[in-house]
C-alpha positions as CSV (number, residue, x, y, z in Angstrom):
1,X,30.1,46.5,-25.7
2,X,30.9,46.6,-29.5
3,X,34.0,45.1,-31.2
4,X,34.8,47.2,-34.7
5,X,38.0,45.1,-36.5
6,X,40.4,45.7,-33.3
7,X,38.6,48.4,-31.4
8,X,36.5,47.5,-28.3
9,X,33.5,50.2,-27.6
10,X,32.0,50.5,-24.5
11,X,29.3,53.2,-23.7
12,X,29.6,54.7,-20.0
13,X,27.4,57.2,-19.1
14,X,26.1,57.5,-22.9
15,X,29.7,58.5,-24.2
16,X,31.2,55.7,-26.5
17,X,34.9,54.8,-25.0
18,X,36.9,53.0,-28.0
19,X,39.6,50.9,-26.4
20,X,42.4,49.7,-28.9
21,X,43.9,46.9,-25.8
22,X,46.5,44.5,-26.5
23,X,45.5,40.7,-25.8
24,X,45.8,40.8,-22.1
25,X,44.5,44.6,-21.6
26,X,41.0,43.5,-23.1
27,X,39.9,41.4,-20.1
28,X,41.1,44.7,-17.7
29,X,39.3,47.0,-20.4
30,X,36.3,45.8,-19.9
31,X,36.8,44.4,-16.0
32,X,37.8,48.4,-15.7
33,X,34.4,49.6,-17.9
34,X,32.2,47.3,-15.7
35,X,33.7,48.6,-12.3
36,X,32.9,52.4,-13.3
37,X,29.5,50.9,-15.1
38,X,28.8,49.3,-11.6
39,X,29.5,52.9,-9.5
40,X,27.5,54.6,-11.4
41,X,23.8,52.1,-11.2
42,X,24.9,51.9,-7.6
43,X,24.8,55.9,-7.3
44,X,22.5,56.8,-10.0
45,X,20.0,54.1,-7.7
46,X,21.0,56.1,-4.4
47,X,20.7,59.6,-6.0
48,X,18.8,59.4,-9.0
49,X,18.1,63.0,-9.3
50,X,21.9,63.7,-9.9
51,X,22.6,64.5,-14.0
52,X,25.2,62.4,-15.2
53,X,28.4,65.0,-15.1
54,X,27.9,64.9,-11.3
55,X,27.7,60.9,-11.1
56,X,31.2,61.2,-13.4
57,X,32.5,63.4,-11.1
58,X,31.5,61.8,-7.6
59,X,32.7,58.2,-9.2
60,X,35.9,59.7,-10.2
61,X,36.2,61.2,-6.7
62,X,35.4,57.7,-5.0
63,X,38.0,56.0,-7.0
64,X,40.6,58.1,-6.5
65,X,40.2,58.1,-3.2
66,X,40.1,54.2,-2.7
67,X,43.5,54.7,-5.2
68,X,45.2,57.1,-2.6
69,X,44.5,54.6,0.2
70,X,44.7,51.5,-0.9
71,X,48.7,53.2,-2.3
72,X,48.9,54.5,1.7
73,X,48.2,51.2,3.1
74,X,50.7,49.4,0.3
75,X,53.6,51.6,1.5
76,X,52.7,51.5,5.2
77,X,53.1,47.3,4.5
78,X,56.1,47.5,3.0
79,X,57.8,49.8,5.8
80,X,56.3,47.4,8.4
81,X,57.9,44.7,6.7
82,X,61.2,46.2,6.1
83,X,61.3,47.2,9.7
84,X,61.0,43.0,10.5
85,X,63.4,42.4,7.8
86,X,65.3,44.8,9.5
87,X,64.7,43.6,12.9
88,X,65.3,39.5,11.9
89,X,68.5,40.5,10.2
90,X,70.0,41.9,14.1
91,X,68.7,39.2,15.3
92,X,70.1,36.6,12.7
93,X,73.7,38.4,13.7
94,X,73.7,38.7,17.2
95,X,73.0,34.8,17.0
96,X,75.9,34.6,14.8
97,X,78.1,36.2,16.4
C-alpha cells in the first residue's frame, strides 16, 4: 500500500488499484484490498500452477457467490421475521379483543 497526496494504492495481483476513499471508505478500502489479497495466497497456495487471470476470475466467482447467498439468507430472515411480526400482531388482537 502507497499513499500519493489523497490517493491510496494497493497492488492486487501485480495491477496497482488507486483508491480516492473518503475518511471512512479508507479503513473498508483497504479491509476490501486485504480480503481479495487473502483469496488469492489462499488459492494461489492450493493451485499454484493457475496464472493470475484465472485466480482473478475464480476469486471473483467465490465472492459473488458468498454475495448472492449471504443477500438469499438476509431476505429469507426478514420474511421469517415479518411472518412473526405478523403472527404476534393476531395474536396481540385476539387478546384484545
Amino acid at each position: 500500500m502507497t499513499k500519493t497526496s489523497q490517493d491510496i494504492e494497493y497492488n492486487v495481483l501485480g495491477c496497482k488499484v488507486r483508491v480516492r476513499p473518503d475518511q471512512d471508505d479508507s479503513t473498508i478500502a483497504k479491509a476490501v484490498v486485504d480480503l481479495v489479497n487473502s483469496e488469492v495466497e489462499q488459492l494461489k497456495k492450493s493451485r499454484p500452477q493457475l496464472r493470475d487471470t484465472d485466480v482473478a476470475v475464480l476469486v471473483a466467482l467465490k465472492m459473488a457467490t458468498e454475495k448472492l447467498q449471504v443477500e438469499d439468507e438476509y431476505k429469507n430472515n426478514i420474511f421469517k421475521l415479518e411472518e412473526s411480526l405478523e403472527t404476534a400482531l393476531q395474536v396481540l388482537n385476539i387478546e384484545a379483543n
